[in-house]
C-alpha positions as CSV (number, residue, x, y, z in Angstrom):
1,X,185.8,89.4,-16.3
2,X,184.2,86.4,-14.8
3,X,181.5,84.6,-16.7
4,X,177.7,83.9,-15.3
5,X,176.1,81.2,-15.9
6,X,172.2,82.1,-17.4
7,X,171.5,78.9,-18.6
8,X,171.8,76.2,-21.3
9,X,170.0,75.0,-24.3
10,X,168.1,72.6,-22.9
11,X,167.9,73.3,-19.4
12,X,164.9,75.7,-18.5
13,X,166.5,78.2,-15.3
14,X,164.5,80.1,-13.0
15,X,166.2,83.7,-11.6
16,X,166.5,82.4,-7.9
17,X,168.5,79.1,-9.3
18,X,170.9,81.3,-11.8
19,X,171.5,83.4,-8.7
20,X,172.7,80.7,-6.2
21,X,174.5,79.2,-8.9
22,X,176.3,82.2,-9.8
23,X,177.1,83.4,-6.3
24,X,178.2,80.2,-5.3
25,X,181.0,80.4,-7.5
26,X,181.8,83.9,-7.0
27,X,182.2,83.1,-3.1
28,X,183.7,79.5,-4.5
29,X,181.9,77.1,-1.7
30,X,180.5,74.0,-3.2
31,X,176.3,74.6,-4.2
32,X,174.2,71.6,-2.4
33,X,171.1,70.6,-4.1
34,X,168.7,68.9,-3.1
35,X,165.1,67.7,-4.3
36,X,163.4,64.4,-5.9
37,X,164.5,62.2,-8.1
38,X,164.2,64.0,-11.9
39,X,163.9,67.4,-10.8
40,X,167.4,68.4,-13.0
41,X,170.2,69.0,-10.4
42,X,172.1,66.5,-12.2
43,X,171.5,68.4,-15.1
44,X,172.4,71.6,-14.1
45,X,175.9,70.3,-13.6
46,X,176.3,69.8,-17.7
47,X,174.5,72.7,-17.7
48,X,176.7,75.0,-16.1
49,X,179.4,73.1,-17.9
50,X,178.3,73.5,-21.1
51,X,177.1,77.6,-20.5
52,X,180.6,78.1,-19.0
53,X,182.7,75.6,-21.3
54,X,184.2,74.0,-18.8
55,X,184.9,70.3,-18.7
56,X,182.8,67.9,-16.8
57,X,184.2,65.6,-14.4
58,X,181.2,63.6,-12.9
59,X,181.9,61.6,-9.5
60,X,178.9,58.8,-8.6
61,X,179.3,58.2,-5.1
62,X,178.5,54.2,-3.8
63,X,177.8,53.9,-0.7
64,X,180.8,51.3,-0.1
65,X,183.1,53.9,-1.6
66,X,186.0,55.4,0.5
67,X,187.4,59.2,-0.2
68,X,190.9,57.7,-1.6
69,X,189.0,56.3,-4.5
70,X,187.9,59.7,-5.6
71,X,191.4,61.4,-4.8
72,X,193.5,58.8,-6.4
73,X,194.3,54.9,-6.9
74,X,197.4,53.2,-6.4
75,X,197.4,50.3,-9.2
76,X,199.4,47.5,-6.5
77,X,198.4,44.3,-8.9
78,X,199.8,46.2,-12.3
79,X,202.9,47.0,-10.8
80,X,203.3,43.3,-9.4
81,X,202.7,41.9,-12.6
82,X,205.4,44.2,-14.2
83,X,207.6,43.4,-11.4
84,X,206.7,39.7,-12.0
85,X,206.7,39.7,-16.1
86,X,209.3,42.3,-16.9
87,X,207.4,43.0,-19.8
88,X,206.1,46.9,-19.1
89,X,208.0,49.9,-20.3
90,X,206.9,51.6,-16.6
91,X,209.5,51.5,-14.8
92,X,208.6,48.9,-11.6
93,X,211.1,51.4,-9.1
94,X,208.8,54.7,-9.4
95,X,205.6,54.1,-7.6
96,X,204.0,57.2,-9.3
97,X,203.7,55.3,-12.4
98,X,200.9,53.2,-11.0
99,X,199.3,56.7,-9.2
100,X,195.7,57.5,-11.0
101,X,193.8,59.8,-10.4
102,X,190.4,59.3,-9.0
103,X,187.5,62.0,-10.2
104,X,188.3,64.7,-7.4
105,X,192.3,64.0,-8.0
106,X,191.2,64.6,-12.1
107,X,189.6,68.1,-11.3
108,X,192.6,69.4,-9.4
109,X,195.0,68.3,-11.7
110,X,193.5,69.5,-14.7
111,X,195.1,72.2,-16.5
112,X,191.6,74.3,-17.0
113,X,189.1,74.9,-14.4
114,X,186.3,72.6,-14.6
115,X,183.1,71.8,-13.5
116,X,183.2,69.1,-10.6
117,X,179.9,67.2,-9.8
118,X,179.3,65.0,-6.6
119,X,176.3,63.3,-7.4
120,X,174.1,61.8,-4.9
121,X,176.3,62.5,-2.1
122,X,173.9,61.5,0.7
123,X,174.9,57.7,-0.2
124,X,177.8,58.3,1.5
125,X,178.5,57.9,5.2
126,X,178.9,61.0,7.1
127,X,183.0,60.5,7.4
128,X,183.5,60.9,3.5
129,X,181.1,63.4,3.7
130,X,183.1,65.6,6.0
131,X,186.5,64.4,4.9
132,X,185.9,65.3,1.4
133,X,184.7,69.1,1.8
134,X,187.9,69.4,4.0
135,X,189.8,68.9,1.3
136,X,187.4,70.5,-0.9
137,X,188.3,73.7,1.5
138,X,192.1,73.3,1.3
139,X,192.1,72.6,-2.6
140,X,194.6,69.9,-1.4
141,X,195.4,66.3,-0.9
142,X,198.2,63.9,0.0
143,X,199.4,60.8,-1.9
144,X,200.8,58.9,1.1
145,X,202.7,56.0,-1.2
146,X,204.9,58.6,-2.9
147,X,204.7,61.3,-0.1
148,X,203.1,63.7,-2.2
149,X,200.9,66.8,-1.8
150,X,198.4,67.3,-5.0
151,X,197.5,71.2,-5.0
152,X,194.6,72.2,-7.0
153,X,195.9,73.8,-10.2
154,X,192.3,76.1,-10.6
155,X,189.4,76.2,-7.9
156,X,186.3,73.8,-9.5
157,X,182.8,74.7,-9.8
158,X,181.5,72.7,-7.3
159,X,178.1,70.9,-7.5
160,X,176.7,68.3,-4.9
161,X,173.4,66.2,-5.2
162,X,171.1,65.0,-2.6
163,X,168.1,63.0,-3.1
164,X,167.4,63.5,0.8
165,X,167.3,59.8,1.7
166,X,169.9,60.5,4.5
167,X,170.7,63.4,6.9
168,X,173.6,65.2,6.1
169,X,176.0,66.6,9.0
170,X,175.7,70.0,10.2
171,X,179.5,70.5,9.5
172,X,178.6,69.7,6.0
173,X,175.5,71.9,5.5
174,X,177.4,75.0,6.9
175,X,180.3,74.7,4.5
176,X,177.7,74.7,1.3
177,X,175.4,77.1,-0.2
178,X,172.2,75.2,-0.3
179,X,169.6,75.3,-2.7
180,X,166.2,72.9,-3.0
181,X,164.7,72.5,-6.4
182,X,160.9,71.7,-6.2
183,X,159.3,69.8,-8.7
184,X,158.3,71.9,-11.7
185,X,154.6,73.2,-11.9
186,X,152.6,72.8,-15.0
187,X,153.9,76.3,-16.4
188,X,157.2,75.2,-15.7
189,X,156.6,71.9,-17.2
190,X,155.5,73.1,-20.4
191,X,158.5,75.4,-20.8
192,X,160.9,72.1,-20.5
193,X,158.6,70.2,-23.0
194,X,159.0,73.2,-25.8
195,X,162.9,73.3,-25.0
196,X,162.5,69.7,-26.0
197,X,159.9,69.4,-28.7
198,X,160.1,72.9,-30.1
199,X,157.7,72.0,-32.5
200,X,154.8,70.2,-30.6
201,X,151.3,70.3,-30.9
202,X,149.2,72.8,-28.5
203,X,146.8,70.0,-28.2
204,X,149.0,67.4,-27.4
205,X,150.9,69.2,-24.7
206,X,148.8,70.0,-22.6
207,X,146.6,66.2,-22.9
208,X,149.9,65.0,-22.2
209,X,151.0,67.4,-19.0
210,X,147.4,67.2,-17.6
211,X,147.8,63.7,-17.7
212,X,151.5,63.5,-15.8
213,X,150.3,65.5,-13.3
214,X,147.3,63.4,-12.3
215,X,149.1,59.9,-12.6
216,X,151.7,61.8,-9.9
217,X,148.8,62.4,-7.7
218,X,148.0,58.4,-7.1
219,X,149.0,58.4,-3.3
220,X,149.6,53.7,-3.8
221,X,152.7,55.1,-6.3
222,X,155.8,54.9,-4.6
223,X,158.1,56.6,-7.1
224,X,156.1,58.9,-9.0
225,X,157.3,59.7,-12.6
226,X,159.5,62.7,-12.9
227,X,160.6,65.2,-15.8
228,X,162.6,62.4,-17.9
229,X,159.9,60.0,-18.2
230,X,157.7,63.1,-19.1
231,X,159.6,63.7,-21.8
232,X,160.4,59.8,-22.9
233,X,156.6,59.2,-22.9
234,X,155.6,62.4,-25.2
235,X,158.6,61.3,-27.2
236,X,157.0,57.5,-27.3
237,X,153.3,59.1,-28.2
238,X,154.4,61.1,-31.1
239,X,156.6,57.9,-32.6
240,X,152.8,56.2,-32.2
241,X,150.9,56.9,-35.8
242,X,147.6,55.8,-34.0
243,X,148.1,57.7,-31.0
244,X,145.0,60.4,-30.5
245,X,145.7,63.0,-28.2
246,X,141.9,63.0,-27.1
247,X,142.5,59.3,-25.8
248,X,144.1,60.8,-23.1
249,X,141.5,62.0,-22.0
250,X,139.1,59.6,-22.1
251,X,141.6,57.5,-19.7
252,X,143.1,55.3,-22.4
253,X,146.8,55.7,-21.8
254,X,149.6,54.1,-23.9
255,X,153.1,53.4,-22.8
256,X,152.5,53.5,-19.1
257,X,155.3,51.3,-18.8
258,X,157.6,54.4,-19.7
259,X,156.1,56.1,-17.3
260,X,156.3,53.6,-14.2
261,X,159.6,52.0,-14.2
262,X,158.8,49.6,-11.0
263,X,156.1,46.5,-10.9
264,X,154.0,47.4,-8.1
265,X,153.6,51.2,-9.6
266,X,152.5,49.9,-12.8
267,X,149.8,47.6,-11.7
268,X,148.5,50.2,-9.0
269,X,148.5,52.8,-11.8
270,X,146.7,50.2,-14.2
271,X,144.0,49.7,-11.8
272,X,143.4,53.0,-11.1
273,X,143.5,54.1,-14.7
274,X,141.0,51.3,-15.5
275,X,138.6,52.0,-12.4
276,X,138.1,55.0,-13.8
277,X,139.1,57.1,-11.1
278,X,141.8,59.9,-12.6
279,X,139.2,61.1,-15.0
């Protein structure tokens, strides 16, 4: 019987997200997400890997980075210096000695399925883009150095992350189950905080959501502060023994700098905050 993933925890799920999730690797196509910075699609990857217990295998993409590196690496400069030094117990003659596996390469050859997470894909040009899910369909690559096909030994769960900085093909949409995850409301919020801080006070909760949400409504900000610094801030005021919850509202906030990670946000929060214009 196939297992279905209904959550993790510390990751708050809503019905329609369990239900692509779960689909998605009952039809096994890759499940795009996409949505702002701190909104958990990250998350949901150790999530589902941590529900499931499956293993993790995480690839970053870099914009400079070309498919081979997350299919495999051949290691030319070790197997020159062993050839050089004589000192290795490799042997120089069998080129698949210096074969590694890059990320994708680790998730087929793993002897358990796992759960195989392409974050940020859209920092990629559209060739890897389309290149990988081909052989994302195939469950197959070649190693052309040792003329060698890698077959996947189990199917991955596979999850891929878009901030939507960039277009992705239409190729690549229509090979993915697609699903957008909006910023959490205030009820939503305040389930994440309690999976967080179980224990927190009524009072301070909601000072500190009411707050989040109207620093997220200064239009000057350009990258508004998401779930994480939520949660890092609350974390910061309840290490503070002089911290009121009341201050909040009367517009003397602490730790803004946990909040704001860039210059320019901080100051234009600072002077809005002390123009008295969010309360």
């Amino acid at each position: 019987m196939k297992r279905e993933f209904t959550g993790a925890t510390r990751y708050v799920l809503d019905d329609e997200l369990a239900g692509i999730v779960n689909i998605s690797m009952a039809l096994e196509m890759p499940l795009l997400l996409k949505g702002e910075p701190g909104t958990g699609k990250t998350m949901l990857a150790h999530a589902i890997a941590e529900s499931l217990k499956m293993p993790l295998i995480a690839l970053n993409v870099k914009s400079s980075m070309k498919l081979v590196d997350a299919l495999y690496q051949y290691d030319t400069l070790t197997r020159l210096n062993d050839s050089r030094f004589g000192d290795s117990s490799r042997d120089v003659s069998n080129i698949e000695e210096y074969i590694k596996m890059g990320k994708i390469g680790q998730a087929f050859a793993s002897d358990v399925r796992t759960v195989l997470l392409i974050d940020e894909i859209d920092k990629a040009d559209t060739d890897f883009q389309d290149d990988m899910l081909d052989v994302l369909d195939q469950m197959e690559f070649d190693i052309i150095e040792i003329d060698k096909t890698v077959r996947a030994r189990h199917r991955p769960v596979i999850i891929i992350t878009s901030n939507a900085k960039k277009d992705l093909s239409d190729p690549f949409l229509g090979r993915c189950n697609f699903h957008h995850i909006a910023f959490p409301d205030p009820k939503m919020m305040r389930r994440i905080i309690h999976v967080h801080f179980p224990d927190i006070e009524s009072e301070l909760l909601e000072s500190a959501v009411e707050t989040f949400y109207r620093l997220r409504e200064i239009d000057t900000v350009e990258k508004k502060p998401a779930t994480r610094e939520l949660i890092n801030w609350i974390r910061a005021l309840r290490a503070d023994p002089d911290f009121k919850p009341k201050d909040l509202a009367k517009g003397n906030i602490p730790f803004l700098g946990v909040l704001f990670k860039k210059s320019q946000d901080y100051e234009q929060a600072n002077n809005v905050i002390n123009r008295r214009r969010l309360f």
